[in-house]
C-alpha positions as CSV (number, residue, x, y, z in Angstrom):
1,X,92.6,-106.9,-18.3
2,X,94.4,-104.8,-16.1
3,X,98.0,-105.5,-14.6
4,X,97.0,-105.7,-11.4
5,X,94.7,-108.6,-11.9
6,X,97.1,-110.6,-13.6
7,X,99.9,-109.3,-11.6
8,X,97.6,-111.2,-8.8
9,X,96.8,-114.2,-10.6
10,X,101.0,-114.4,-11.7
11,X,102.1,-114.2,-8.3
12,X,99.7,-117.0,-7.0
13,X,101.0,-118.7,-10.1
14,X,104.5,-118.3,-8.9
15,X,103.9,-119.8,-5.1
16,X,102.6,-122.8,-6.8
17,X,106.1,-123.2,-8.8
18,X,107.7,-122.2,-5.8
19,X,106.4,-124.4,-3.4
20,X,104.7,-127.2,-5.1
21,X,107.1,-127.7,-8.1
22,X,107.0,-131.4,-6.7
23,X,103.0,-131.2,-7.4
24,X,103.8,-130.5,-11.0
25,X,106.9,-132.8,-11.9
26,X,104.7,-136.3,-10.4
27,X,101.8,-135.2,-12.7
28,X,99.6,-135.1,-9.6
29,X,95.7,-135.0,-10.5
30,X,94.2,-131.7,-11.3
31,X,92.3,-131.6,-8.5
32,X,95.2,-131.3,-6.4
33,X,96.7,-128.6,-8.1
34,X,93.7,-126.9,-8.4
35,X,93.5,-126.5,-4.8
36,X,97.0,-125.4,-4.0
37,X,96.5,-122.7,-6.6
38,X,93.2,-121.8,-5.0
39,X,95.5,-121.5,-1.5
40,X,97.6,-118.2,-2.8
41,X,94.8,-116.3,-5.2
42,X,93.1,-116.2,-1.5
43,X,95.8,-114.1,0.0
44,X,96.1,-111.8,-3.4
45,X,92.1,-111.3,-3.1
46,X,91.6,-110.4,0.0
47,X,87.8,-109.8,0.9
48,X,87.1,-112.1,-1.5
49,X,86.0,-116.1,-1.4
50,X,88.1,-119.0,-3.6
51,X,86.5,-121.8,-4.1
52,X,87.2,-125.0,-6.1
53,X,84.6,-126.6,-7.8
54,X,81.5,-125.1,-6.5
55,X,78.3,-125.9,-7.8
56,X,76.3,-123.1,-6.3
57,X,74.9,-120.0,-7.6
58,X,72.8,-118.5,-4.6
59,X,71.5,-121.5,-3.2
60,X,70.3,-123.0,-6.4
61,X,72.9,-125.8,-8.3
62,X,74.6,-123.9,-10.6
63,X,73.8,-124.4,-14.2
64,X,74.5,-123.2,-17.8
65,X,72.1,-122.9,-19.9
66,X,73.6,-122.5,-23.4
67,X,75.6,-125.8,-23.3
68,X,73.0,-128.5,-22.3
69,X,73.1,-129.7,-25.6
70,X,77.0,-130.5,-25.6
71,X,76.3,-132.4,-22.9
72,X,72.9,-133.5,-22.1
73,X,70.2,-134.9,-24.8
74,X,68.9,-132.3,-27.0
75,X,65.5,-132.1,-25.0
76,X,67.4,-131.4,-21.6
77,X,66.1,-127.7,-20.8
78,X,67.1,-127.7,-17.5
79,X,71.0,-126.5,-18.4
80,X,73.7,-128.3,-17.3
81,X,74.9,-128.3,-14.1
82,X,78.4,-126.9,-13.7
83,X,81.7,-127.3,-11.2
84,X,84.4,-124.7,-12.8
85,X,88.0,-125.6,-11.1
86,X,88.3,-122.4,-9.0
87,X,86.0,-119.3,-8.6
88,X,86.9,-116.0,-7.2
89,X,83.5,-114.8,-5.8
90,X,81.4,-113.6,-3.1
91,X,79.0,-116.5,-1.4
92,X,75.2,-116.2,-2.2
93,X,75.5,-113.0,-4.0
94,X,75.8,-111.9,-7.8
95,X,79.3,-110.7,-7.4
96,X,81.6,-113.0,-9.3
97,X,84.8,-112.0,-10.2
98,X,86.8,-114.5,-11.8
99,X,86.3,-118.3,-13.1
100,X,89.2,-120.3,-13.7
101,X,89.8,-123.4,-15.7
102,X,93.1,-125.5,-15.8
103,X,94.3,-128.0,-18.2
104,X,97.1,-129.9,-17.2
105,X,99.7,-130.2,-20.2
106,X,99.6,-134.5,-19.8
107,X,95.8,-134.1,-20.6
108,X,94.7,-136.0,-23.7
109,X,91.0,-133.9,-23.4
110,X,90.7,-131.3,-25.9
111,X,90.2,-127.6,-24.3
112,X,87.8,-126.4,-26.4
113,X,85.2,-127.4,-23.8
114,X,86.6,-125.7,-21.1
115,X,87.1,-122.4,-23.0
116,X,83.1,-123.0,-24.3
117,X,82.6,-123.2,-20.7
118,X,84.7,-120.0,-19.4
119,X,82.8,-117.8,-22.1
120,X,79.2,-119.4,-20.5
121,X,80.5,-118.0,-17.1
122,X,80.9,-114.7,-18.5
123,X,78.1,-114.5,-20.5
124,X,75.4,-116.1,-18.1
125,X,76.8,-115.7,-14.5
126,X,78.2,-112.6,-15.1
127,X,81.8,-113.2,-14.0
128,X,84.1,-110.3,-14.8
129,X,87.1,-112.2,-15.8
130,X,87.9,-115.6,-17.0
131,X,91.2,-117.7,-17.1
132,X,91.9,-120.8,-19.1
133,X,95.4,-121.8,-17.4
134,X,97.3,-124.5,-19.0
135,X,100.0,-125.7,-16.5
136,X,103.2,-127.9,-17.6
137,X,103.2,-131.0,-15.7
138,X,106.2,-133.4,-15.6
139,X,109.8,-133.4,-15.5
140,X,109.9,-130.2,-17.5
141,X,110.4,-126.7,-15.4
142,X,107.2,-125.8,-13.8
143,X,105.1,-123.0,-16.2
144,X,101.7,-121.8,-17.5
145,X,100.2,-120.9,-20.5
146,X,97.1,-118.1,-19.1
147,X,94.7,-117.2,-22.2
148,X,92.1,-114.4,-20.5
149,X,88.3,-115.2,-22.5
């Protein structure tokens, strides 16, 4: 991973402490951070389109393929159909750059799940990078945990 890149992905990081600490301490829903995160990665990839939860890969639903059976009856072959938290991407082409999925600290959910599902992206949408983000919700100091898959 080169500094740059998570140079970028810090500094977004950074606005959303900055800015939305307020965000963090209620222990607002994900989605909702999400969002405001998705907000300052635009400006530090310019040329580039966020997106939060989008389903589409061309204009087909966007699936994958090697986890319908974590999620779907074993005789599901039509993969599973997927909504990552934030993409770094161009629109209706191949070109997908990074996939992003948070966890909120307050979360009960185990991550392994979500880090299955970052390693998918990789493997069978061909994103360059991915980004499980743990952020600390709460009254303690806002903060991250980033593992890159």
């Amino acid at each position: 991973m080169s500094n740059g890149f998570e140079h970028s992905v810090q500094v977004a990081l950074e606005r959303l402490f900055d800015r939305d600490a307020e965000l963090l301490r209620n222990d607002v829903n994900e989605r909702t951070i999400t969002h405001k995160l998705a907000e300052y990665l635009e400006s530090e990839f310019p040329g580039w389109n966020v997106d939060c939860e989008y389903n589409r890969n061309h204009d087909r639903t966007k699936k994958l393929w090697s986890l319908r059976d974590k999620v779907a009856p074993i005789d599901n072959t039509n993969g599973i159909s997927v909504f990552p938290d934030i993409i770094v991407h161009k629109r209706m082409t191949d070109e997908n750059l990074l996939v992003i999925e948070v966890k909120k600290s307050s979360s009960r959910e185990p991550s392994d799940f979500d880090k299955q599902k970052l390693l998918a992206f990789k493997e069978e949408l061909h994103y360059q990078h991915a980004l499980f983000l743990q952020i600390t919700t709460g009254n303690n100091k806002p903060d991250a945990k980033l593992e890159w898959m």
